[in-house]
Every structure is written in C-alpha cells, then in structure tokens.
C-alpha positions, 0 to 999 in steps of 0.5 A: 677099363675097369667092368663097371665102366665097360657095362656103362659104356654099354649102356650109354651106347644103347641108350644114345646111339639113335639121338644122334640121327635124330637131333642136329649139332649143338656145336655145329649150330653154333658155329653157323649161327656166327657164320650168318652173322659175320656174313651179313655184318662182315666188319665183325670179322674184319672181312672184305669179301667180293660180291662172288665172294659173298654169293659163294658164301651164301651158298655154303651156309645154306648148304650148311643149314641143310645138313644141320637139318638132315636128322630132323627131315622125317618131323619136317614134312617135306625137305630139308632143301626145300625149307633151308632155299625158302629160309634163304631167299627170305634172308634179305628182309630179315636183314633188314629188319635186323638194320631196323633194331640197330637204328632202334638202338641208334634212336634210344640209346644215348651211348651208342655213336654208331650202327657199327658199335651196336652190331659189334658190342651190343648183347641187346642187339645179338639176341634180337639178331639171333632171334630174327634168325630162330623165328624164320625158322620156328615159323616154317616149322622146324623143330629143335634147331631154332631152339638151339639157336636161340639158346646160343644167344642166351647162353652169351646174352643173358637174353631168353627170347623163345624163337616162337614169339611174334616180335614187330619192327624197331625192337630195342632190348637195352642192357639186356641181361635177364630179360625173358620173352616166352613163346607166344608173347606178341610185341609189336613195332618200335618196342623198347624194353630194358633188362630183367623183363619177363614176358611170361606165363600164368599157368604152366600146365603141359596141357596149356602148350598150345595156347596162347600163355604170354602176352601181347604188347602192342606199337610204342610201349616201353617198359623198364627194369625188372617188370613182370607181365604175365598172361596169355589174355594180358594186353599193354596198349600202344604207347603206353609205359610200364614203370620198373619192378611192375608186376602185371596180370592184367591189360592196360588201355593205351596211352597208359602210364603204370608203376608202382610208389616207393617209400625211400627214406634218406637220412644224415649218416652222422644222426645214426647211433648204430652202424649201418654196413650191410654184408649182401 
C-alpha cells in the first residue's frame, strides 16, 4: 500500500467507523425481504414446509427482523423487540391484503391465468407485496429500514412506491415500470394504475417534508400510462379515469373521465417523396 492509499484508509475508517452502529444491512435487508416472502407464498421456492416447519420460521425472520433493527434502537423510542412481535402479530392481515392485490391483478388483467403466476412473475405484484411490508413498518415508526426495503423492490421492479404512502385495498400496478407514488400520496380501494405513473410533488422544498406534497386518489380510479398527478391538495374522485399522458395539478370531481386530444396524421407511405427512417 502505497502512502497515499494508507492515509485514505485512514481517513475512510474515521469517517465510517460509527455508520456501521447506526444503520441496518442493506444486504441483509435484502435477503430478508426474499425470506418473508418465500414463506408467505412458498411455492416461489418450491418449499413444502410442516405447520412446525413454518412456525419455526416465523420466528427466525422476527428474530432476524430484530437484528436488522438493533443499530436504529436509540431513534426507535422503545425496542427493537417490541416493534418487530407488533410487526409480526399483524403479519397475517398484510397477507391478506397481499392476496387481496393478486385478485386484483387476477380481475383486470387478461393474461394472468392464476394467482400463482401473478405472485411468480409479476413486478406490479412484488412491488406492492414489498410495499405492504415497508408501510407496516414506516407506520411504526422505523426509520431507514423500510426505505431500504423498498428500495430492493425498485431496484428489481422499476417501481418507486415511497413506504410512507397510504395505499387501499385491491390495488393493481400493471406493467409497472417507471410508475412512481411519493410519500403522502393516498390512494384508496381497488385502484389500477398502469406504468410510468407519478404521483408526485409541486414543491420540493426541504421546508415542506411534512406536509402533505402528493396526492389523494380515492376508490375505483384508473389511470393509465405515463400520467403525471401532482400536488399534496390535488384530488381524483372515486371511479373517475384519467387517460394517458395526462398532466394534472388540479382535483377532479368523481366519476370523472380526463384525457387529452391527439392529432395523429396517417398517410400512404408510397405518396411520400422523402424517405421517412428515423434513427431514435
């Protein structure tokens, strides 16, 4: 090691050596996360488990949970133990509401054939599965670990669903890639939104971390591909539709119907003097 390198190792371990105390493994969040998953939908892994099999499990991943959590005890305000037997005696309903999303995806997409092929292969599903995971947690007021989480979901996914969001029942992400939901978005129940939706902010002034930035989507509202819905007072009423490559700051009254008109002009290929070949 040449002095250069020694005097940045230095300086590295000066820097870093507290970080480590302080935050839980991002690997280790990761592995877990694939953990309670494969355990509430075992046939991903091709597992048969006993019912002791799975009990014993389940107490291994809250185990687990509570050593991702140690090094954020003195920000939690009570312990780690207390937050993860909480996190884990409400584990059931979040499974429900997880079989909930698959039936969405069951009721609205035509390809999907079975519940097992939605929670195999689809990214729309594992994002809001994660998600359902990350939110417990945010809403017990963990910091950083459900970030992490559900930034292992977005980084496999394409889908950016902030844990801090308050997302209903029956919610359906189809496709999925590049949709993004900000962290006090509010959608409500049985919800479908297609990909490269952002439910995002106005203003993002540091000052404003509080208050409500996104906005509110209320019961039976679909909105398709690549709109943009902005704004923490902005409000899409029940069983409206929002049509693609909408941009929106505004509220809408339900029952609602937006989208935007597109001039598209078709001609004969053969009347066209100049060659039309686009490089993109």
């Amino acid at each position: 090691m040449n002095t250069g390198s020694k005097n940045f190792a230095e300086y590295l371990y000066k820097v870093n050596k507290e970080y480590a105390n302080e935050v839980p493994s991002g690997r280790d969040t990761n592995v877990f996360v694939e953990k309670i998953i494969d355990l509430l939908f075992p046939f991903r892994t091709k597992s048969k488990r006993s019912q002791d099999e799975l009990a014993i499990q389940l107490n291994e991943l809250e185990a687990e949970l509570e050593i991702l959590m140690r090094p954020l005890e003195n920000k939690l305000g009570r312990k780690a133990a207390e937050i993860c037997r909480e996190f884990m005696d409400v584990l059931p309903d979040i499974y429900e509401d997880m079989l909930e999303d698959a039936d969405a995806f069951m009721k609205f997409d035509p390809a999907a054939e079975s519940l097992e092929e939605v929670i195999l292969s689809y990214p729309g599903f594992f994002s809001i599965a994660v998600y359902r995971l990350a939110g417990k947690l945010h809403s017990l007021l963990v910091p950083v670990l459900p970030r992490v989480i559900s930034e292992y979901a977005h980084s496999k996914t394409g889908v950016d669903i902030h844990p801090g969001a308050k997302i209903g029942k029956s919610f359906f992400i189809d496709h999925g890639t590049g949709t993004v939901i900000g962290e006090t978005a509010v959608i409500g129940d049985n919800v479908k939104i297609y990909q490269g939706v952002t439910l995002g902010a106005l203003f993002v002034k540091k000052s404003m971390a509080k208050q409500k930035r996104h906005p509110t989507i209320e019961d039976n509202v679909i909105i398709y591909a690549r709109s943009t819905i902005l704004g923490g007072d902005t409000v899409i009423g029940h069983d409206s539709v929002i049509g693609g490559n909408v941009w929106l700051t505004e509220s809408v009254l339900p029952f609602s119907v937006v989208y935007q008109k597109n001039h598209v002009v078709v001609r004969d290929s053969k009347k066209i003097s100049d060659q039309i070949n686009w490089v993109i």
